[in-house]
C-alpha positions in Angstrom: 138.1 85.3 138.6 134.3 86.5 138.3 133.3 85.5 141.7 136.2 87.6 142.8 135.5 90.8 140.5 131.9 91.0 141.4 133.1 90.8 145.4 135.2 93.6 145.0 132.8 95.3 143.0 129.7 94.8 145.8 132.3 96.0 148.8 133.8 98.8 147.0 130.1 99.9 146.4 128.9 99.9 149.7 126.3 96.7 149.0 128.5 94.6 151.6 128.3 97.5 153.9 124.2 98.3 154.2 123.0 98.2 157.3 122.1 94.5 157.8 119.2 95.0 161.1 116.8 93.1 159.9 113.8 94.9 158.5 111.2 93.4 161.1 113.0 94.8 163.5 112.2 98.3 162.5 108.8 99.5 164.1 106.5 101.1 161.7 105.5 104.2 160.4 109.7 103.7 159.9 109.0 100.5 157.2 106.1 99.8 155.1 106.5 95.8 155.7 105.8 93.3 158.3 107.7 90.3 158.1 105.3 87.7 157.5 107.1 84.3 157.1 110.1 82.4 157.3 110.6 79.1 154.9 113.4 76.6 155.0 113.1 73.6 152.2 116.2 72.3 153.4 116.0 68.6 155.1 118.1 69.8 158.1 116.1 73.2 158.4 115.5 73.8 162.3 112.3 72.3 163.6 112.3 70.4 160.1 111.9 71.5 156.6 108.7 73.8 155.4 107.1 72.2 152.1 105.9 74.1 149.1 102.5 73.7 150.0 103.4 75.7 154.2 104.2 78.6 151.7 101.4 78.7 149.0 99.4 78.6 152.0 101.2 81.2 153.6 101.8 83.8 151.4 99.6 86.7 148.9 99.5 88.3 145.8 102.3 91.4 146.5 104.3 89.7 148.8 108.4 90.4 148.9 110.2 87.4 148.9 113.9 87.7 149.9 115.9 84.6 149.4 118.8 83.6 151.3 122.2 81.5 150.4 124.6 80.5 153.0 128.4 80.7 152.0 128.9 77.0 151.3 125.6 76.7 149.2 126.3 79.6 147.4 130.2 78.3 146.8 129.1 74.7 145.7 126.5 76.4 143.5 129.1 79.4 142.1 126.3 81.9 142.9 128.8 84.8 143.7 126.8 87.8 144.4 125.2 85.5 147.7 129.0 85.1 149.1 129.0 88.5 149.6 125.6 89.2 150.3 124.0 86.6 151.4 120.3 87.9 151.6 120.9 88.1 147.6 117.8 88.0 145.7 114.2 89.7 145.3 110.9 88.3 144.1 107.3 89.0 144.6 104.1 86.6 144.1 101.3 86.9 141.8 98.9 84.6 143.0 100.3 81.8 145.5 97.4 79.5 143.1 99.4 80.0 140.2 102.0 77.1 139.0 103.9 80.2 137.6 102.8 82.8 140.2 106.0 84.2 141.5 108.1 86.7 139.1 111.4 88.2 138.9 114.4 89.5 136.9 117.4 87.2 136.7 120.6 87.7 134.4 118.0 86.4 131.7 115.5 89.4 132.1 112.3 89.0 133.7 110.0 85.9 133.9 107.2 84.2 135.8 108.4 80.9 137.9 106.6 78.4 140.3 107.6 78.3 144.0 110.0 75.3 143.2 112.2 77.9 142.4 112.6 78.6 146.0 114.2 75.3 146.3 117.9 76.4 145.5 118.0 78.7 148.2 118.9 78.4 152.0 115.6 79.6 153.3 113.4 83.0 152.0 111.9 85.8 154.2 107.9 87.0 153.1 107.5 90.3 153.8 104.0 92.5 153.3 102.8 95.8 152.7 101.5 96.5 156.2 99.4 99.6 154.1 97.7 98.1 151.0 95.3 100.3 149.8 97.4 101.5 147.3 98.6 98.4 146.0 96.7 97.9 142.4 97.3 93.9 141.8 95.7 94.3 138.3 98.6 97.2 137.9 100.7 94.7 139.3 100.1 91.6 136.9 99.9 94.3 133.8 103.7 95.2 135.2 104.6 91.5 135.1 103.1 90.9 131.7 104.8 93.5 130.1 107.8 93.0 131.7 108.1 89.6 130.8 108.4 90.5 127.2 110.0 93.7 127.4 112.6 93.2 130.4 115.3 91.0 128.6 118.7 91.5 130.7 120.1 92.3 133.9 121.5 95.8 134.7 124.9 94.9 136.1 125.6 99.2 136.8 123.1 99.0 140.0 125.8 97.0 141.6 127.4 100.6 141.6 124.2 102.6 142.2 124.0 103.4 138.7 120.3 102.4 138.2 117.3 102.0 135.8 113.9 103.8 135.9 112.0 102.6 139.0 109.1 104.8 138.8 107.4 104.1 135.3 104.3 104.9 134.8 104.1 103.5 131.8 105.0 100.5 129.4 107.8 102.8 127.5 108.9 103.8 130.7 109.7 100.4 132.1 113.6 99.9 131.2 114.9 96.8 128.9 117.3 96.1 131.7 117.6 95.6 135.8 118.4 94.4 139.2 116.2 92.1 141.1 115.9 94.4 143.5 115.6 97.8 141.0 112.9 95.5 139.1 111.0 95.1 142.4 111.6 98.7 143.5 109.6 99.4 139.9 107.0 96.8 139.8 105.7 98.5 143.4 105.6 101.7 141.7 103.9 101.0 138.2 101.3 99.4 141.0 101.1 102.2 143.2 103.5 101.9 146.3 106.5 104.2 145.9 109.0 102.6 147.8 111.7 104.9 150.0 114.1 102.4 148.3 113.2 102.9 145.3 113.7 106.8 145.4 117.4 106.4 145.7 118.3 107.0 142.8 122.3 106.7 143.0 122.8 104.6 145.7 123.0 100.4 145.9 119.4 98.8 146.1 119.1 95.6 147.8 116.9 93.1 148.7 116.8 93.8 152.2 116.7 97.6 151.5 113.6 96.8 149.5 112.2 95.5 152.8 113.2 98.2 154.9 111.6 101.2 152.9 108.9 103.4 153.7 105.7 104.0 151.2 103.7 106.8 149.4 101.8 106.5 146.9 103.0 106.1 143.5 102.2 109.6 141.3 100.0 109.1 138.5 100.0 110.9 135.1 
């Protein structure tokens, strides 16, 4: 009965219905990010699986990750919101060196995790800023700190473009409650990047949105 609420609830809302090009198809200045890499854990991945190690390798502090679930994963793991959309999920990484170097906001809030989380996915797309002279990494890891103690749920009303602050400028400003994707859009922001994603203030914010934006600079008090 969940799994079949929140699928009505993502199609009525338009998530099921974003445009689904995929964002490295888009030639900048039309999208801040190149795709960078493409990792599949799974033992029957084409060409053979990628370990944890291809990725830490691969990848650099204020990198997008968007994970991917195909149908029958996502069924035998009850991970609805992936049946319906299957590029599902946001993160970003810290610092590839870190055991805990990737973070994220699940239906627990936000946390730091290790790249094993990757693991229960299909495969995950790495995008990257193609512009990063405006990204502030110690902004960024002051964002994740804060976050971590601060961001302590998940903000179901983005499913319905109702969504939380994603421009804070500040610790107060940073809401108690988001998306993965809304939680991205912000962390970008309190670091600098104003994502074109993240301006949208009323409509559904997804992962692969989140890779398709254009960037400004983030306005400072």
């Amino acid at each position: 009965m969940r799994g079949a609420v929140l699928a009505w609830a993502l199609l009525s809302t338009g998530c099921a219905s974003t445009t689904r090009c995929a964002p490295e198809l888009v030639s900048p200045p039309l999208t801040c990010f190149e795709r960078v890499g493409h990792f599949d854990f799974r033992e029957k991945a084409p060409g053979g699986p990628n370990s944890l190690e291809d990725f830490r390798r691969s990848v650099q502090p204020g990198d997008l990750i968007v994970t991917c679930m195909d149908f029958k994963r996502a069924l035998w793991r009850r991970q609805w919101i992936f049946t319906v959309l299957p590029c599902g999920h946001a993160m970003m990484v810290l610092d590839p060196a870190d055991p805990k170097g990737l973070f994220e906001c699940r239906f627990h809030g936000a946390q730091k995790v290790g790249p094993e989380e990757l693991l229960q996915y299909s495969y995950c797309e790495v995008y990257r800023l193609r512009d990063r002279r405006f990204l502030d990494m110690g902004r960024l890891n002051e964002f994740a700190t804060i976050a971590c103690e601060r961001v302590k749920g998940y903000d179901p009303k983005g499913w319905v473009g109702i969504n939380p602050e994603m421009a804070p400028e500040t610790e107060e400003q940073i809401s108690f409650k988001y998306t993965c994707s809304n939680f991205v859009a912000a962390a970008y922001y309190y670091a600098g990047v104003s994502l074109s994603a993240g301006r949208e203030t009323t409509n559904v914010i997804t992962p692969l949105s989140l890779a398709a934006s254009t960037a400004a600079p983030a306005r400072r008090e």
